[in-house]
C-alpha positions in Angstrom: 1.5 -20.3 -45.2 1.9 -22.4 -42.1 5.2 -21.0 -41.5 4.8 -17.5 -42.0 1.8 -17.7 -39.0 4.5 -19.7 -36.7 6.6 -16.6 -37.3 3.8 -14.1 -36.8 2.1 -16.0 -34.1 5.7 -16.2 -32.1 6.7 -12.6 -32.7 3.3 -12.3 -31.1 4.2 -13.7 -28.0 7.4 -12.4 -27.5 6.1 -8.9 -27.8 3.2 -10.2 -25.3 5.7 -11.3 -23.1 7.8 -8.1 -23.5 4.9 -5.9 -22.4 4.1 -8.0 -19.6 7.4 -7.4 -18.2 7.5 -3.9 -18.7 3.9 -3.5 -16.7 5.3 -5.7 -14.2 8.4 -3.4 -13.3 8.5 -1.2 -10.6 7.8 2.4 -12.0 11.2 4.8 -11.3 10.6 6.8 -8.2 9.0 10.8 -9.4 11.1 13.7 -7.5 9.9 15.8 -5.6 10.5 19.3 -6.2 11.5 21.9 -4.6 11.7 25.3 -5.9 15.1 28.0 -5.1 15.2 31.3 -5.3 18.7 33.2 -4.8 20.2 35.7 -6.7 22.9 33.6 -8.5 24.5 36.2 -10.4 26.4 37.2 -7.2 28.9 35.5 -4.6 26.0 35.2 -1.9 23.6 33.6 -4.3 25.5 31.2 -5.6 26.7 30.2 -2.0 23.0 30.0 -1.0 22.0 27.4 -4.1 25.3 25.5 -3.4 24.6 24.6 0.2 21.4 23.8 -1.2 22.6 21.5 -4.1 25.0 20.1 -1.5 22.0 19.2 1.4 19.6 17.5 -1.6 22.8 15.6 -2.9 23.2 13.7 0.4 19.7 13.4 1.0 19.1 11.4 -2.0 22.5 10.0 -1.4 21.0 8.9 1.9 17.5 7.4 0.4 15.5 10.3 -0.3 12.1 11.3 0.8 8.3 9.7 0.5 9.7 6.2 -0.1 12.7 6.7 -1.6 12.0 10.0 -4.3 14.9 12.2 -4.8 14.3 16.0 -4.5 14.7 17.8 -7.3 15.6 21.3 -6.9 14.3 23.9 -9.3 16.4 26.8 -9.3 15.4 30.4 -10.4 17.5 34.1 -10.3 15.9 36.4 -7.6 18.6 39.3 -9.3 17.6 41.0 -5.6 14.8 42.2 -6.9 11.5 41.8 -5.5 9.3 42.1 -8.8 11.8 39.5 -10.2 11.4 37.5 -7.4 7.4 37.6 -7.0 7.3 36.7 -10.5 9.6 34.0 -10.1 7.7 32.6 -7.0 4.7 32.8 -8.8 6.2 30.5 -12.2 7.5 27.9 -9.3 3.8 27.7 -8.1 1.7 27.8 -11.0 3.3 26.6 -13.7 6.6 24.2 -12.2 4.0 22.8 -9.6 6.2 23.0 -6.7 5.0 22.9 -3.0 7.9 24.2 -0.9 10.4 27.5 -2.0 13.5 27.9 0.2 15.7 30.5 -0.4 15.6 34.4 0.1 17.9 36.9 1.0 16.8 40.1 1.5 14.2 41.6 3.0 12.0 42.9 0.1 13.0 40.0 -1.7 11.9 37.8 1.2 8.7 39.7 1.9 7.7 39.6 -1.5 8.0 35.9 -1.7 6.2 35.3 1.5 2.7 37.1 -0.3 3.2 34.8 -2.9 3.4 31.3 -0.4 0.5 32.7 1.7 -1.8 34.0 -1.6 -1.0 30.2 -3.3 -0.7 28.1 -0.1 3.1 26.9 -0.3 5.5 26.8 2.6 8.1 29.2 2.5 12.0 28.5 4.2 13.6 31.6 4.5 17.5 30.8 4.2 19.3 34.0 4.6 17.4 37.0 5.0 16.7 38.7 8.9 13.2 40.1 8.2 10.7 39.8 10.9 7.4 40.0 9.2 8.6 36.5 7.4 7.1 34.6 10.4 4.0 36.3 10.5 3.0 34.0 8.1 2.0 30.2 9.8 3.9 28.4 6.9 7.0 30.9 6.6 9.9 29.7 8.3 13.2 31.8 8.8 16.7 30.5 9.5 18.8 33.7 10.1 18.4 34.8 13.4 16.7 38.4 13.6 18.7 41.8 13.4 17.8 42.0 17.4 19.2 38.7 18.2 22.4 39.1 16.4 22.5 42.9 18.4 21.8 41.4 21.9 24.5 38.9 21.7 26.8 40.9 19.4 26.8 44.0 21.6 27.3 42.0 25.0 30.6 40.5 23.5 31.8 44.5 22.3 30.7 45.7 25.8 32.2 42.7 27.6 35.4 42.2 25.3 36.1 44.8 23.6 34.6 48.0 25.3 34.7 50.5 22.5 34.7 54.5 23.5 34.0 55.9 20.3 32.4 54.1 17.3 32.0 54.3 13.6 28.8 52.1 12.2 28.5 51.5 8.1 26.1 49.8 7.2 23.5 49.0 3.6 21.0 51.7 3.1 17.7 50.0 4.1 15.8 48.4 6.5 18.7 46.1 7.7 21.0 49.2 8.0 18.9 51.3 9.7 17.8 48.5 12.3 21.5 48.0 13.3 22.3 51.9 13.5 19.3 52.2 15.9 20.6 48.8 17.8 24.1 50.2 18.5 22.6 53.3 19.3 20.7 52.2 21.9 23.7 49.4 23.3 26.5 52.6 23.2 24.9 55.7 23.5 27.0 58.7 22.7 30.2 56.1 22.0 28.5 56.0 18.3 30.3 59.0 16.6 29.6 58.7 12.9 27.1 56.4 11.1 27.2 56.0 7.5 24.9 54.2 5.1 26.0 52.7 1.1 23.5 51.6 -1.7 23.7 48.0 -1.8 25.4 46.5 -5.0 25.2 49.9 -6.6 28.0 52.0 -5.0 31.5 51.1 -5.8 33.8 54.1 -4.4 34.1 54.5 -0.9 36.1 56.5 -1.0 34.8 59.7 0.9 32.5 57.8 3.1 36.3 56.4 4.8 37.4 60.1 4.8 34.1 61.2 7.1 34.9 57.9 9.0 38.6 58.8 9.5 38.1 62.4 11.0 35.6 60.8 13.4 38.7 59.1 15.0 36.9 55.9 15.9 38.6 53.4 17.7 36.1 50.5 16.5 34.3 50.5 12.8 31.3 48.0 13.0 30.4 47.2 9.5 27.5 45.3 7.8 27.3 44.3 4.2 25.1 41.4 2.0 27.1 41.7 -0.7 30.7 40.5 0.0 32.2 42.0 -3.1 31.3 45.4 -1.4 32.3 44.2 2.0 36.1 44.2 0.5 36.1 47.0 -1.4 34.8 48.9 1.9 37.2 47.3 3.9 40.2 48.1 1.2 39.4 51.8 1.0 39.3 51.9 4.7 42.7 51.0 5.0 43.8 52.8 2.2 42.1 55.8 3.8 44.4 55.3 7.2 41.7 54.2 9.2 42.8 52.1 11.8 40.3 51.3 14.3 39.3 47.9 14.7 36.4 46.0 12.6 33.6 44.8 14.1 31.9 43.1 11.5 27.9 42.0 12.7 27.0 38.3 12.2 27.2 36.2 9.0 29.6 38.6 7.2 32.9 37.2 7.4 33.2 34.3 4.7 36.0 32.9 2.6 34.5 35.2 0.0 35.2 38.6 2.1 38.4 37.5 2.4 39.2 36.7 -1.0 38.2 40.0 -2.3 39.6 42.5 0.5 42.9 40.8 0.9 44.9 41.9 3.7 42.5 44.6 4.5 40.3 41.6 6.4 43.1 41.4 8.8 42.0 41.7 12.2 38.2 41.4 12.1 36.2 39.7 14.3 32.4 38.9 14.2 30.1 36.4 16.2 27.6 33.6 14.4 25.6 30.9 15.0 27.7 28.2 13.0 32.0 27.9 11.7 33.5 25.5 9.5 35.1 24.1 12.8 32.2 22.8 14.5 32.7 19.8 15.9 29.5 17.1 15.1 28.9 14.8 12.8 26.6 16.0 10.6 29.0 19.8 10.1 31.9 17.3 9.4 29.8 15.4 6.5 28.7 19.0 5.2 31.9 20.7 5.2 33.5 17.6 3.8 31.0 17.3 0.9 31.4 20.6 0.3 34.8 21.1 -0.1 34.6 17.9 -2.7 32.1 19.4 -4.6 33.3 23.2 -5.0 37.1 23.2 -3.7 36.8 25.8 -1.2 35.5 26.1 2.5 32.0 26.3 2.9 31.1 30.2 4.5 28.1 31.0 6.1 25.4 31.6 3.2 26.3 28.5 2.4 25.7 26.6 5.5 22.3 28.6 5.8 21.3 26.8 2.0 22.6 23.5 2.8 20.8 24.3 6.5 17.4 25.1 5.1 17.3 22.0 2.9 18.6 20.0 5.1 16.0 20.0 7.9 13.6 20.4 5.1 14.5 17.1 4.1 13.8 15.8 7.5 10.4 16.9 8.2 9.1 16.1 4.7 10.4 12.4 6.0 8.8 12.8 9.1 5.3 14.3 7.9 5.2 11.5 4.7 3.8 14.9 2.7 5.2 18.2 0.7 1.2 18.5 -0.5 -0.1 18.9 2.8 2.2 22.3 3.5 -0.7 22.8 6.6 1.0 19.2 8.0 4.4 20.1 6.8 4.7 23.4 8.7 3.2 22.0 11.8 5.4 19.3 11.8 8.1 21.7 11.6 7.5 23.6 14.5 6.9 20.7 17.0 10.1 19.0 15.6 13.4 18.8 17.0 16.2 18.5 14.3 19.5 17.6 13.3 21.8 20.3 11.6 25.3 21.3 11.3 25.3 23.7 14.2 23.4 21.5 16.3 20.4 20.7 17.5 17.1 22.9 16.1 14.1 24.0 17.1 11.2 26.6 15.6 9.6 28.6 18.2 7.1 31.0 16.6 8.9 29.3 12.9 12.1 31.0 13.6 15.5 28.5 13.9 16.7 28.2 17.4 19.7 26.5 18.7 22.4 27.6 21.7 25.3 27.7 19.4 27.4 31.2 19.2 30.9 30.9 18.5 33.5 34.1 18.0 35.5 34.5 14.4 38.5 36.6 13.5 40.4 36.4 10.7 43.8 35.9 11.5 47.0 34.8 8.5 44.6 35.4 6.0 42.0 33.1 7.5 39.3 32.7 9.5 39.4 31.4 12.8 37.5 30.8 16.5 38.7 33.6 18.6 38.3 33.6 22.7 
C-alpha cells in the first residue's frame, strides 16, 4: 500500500509540475488577419494575391506586426463579379472576423466592396482598380492612380514624343473604357478616328473590330485591357489583320503576362507607369528578388500593386499598434509617409501618391525602360 501511494503521489507531482510549465510558457503569437479579394481564376488575380502573399511573407519574415503576430491572409475569389464579391466581403467581415480587405480590381467589383467596409466599419485598400468614388469613403484607400491621372501624363508623352495625326482607341466596354475614349478625345481632338469598345473576358474574336480599325488608317492604336489574356489575342488579330500603326498601350497594361500570350505581336508597344521591375531602391530589389524565388518569373504590375498594398499596410498597422481601431488605422495612413517599391508614398485625399513615372516598351521579346 505504501508503495502504490509513492507511485500515485509522484505521478502527482510530475503532472503538477508539467502543468505548471505549460501555464508558464509564453502563449504562440495569434495572426492577424487580413482578408483578399481578387479574382484568382484569371492571370490578373492571381498576380494580385501573389504580390500580396509575397509582401506578408517578408513582413512576418521581418517580425511581424502588434508585437511580433504574423498576418494571416484570408483569400477569397471575386470571379469579377460584384454580387460575388459583396457576398464575399461580407463572409470576411461577419463570419472570418477580419478588420482590413485589400484587394479589388474593377470598378463594380471595387465599389461594391467599398458599401460593404463602410456599412460594417472595415478599412478597405483598393489594390488595382481606378474608380474614383473608392475614396469617398474616409477608410477606403486606392493605389492605382485615377483614369485622369494616367491621361494627363500619358497624353503629354504621345503629344510630346510621339505626336500622333490620326488615332485608333480600343478599349473594355464600361466605365474605364468610356473614361479613356472621352480623355483622348478631349487631349487629340479630331486626330481620334475610330474608337472601338470589347466585352471584357467575354469576347474572344477580334476579328472585325481590327478590320474597322484597319480601314481607319491610324497611325497609332492606343489600347486598354484588364484582362491580359484578351490584351494578346487583341494585339494578335491586329497584326494578323495588317494593322500597322503603332501601340500605345495606357498605364499598367504591359506585363510579362501580355507578352507571354501575344507573342511577337507585343513588339513595339510602349506604355507609361508608376513602377518597373528595374527600379532602382532597396526595397523593389528585395520584392523583385523574392518574387522571382517564389514564382519563377518577373514580377508585372498587378503584382507590384498586391505586394504594394500589403506592404504599406503592414507598416501603418506597426505604426498605429491597432487593425481594431480601422478609425486610427486610416488616419494614420493618411498622415504617414511610406516606404514602397516605387518610392516614397503618400495619401492625399486616401489616394497613393509618389513622383515616380517611368516609360516601357517592349523590345526582343521583353520589356524594357524606353527614353
Amino acid at each position: 500500500m505504501r508503495s502504490f501511494l509513492s507511485c500515485a503521489a509522484r505521478l502527482w507531482l510530475a503532472s503538477c509540475a508539467l502543468a505548471g510549465l505549460l501555464a508558464a510558457a509564453p502563449a504562440a503569437a495569434q495572426d492577424v488577419k487580413i482578408g483578399v479579394l481578387y479574382p484568382i481564376k484569371t492571370m490578373l488575380g492571381q498576380q494580385g494575391r501573389n504580390g500580396a502573399e509575397v509582401a506578408a511573407e517578408m513582413i512576418n519574415a521581418s517580425g511581424g506586426v502588434l508585437n511580433g503576430r504574423p498576418l494571416k491572409l484570408v483569400v477569397y475569389d471575386d470571379n469579377y463579379q460584384p454580387a460575388d464579391a459583396v457576398a464575399a466581403a461580407r463572409k470576411l467581415l461577419s463570419e472570418d472576423k477580419v478588420p482590413v480587405i485589400v484587394g479589388a480590381i474593377n470598378t463594380a467589383v471595387s465599389l461594391g466592396v467599398t458599401q460593404v467596409a463602410q456599412q460594417g466599419g472595415a478599412l478597405f485598400l483598393a489594390a488595382v482598380t481606378k474608380a474614383p468614388q473608392v475614396t469617398e469613403y474616409d477608410r477606403a484607400f486606392r493605389f492605382n492612380p485615377l483614369v485622369a491621372t494616367d491621361g494627363e501624363v500619358f497624353n503629354q508623352y504621345l503629344k510630346d514624343k510621339v505626336k500622333p495625326q490620326r488615332m485608333a482607341v480600343v478599349v473594355e466596354n464600361g466605365d474605364y473604357g468610356r473614361s479613356i475614349i472621352a480623355s483622348m478625345k478631349g487631349a487629340f481632338g479630331n486626330a481620334v478616328v475610330a474608337t472601338e469598345l470589347y466585352e471584357i473576358l467575354k469576347q474572344t474574336d477580334f476579328s472585325a473590330l481590327a478590320s474597322r480599325v484597319k480601314s481607319a488608317n491610324p497611325d497609332v492604336v492606343c489600347m486598354a485591357f484588364s484582362a491580359p489574356e484578351q490584351g494578346g489575342s487583341l494585339l494578335r488579330t491586329l497584326a494578323e489583320a495588317g494593322v500597322n500603326a503603332r501601340r500605345c498601350i495606357l498605364p499598367g497594361s504591359v506585363t510579362p503576362s501580355l507578352l507571354q500570350v501575344a507573342g511577337p505581336a507585343a513588339e513595339g508597344a510602349f506604355t507609361m507607369d508608376i513602377w518597373a521591375p528595374t527600379m532602382a531602391n532597396e526595397t523593389n530589389r528585395k520584392f523583385v528578388a523574392a518574387y522571382q524565388a517564389k514564382y519563377k518569373v518577373v514580377p508585372s504590375k498587378v503584382d507590384f500593386l498586391g505586394f504594394e498594398s500589403m506592404w504599406v499596410l503592414g507598416q501603418a498597422i506597426r505604426a498605429a499598434g491597432t487593425t481594431t481601431d480601422t478609425a486610427k488605422l486610416a488616419a494614420t495612413l493618411r498622415q504617414g509617409t511610406w516606404d514602397s517599391p516605387r518610392g516614397t508614398l503618400r495619401f492625399p485625399a486616401n489616394q497613393a501618391t509618389s513622383e515616380k513615372w517611368v516609360v516601357l516598351e517592349v523590345k526582343d521579346g521583353k520589356i524594357v525602360v524606353g527614353d
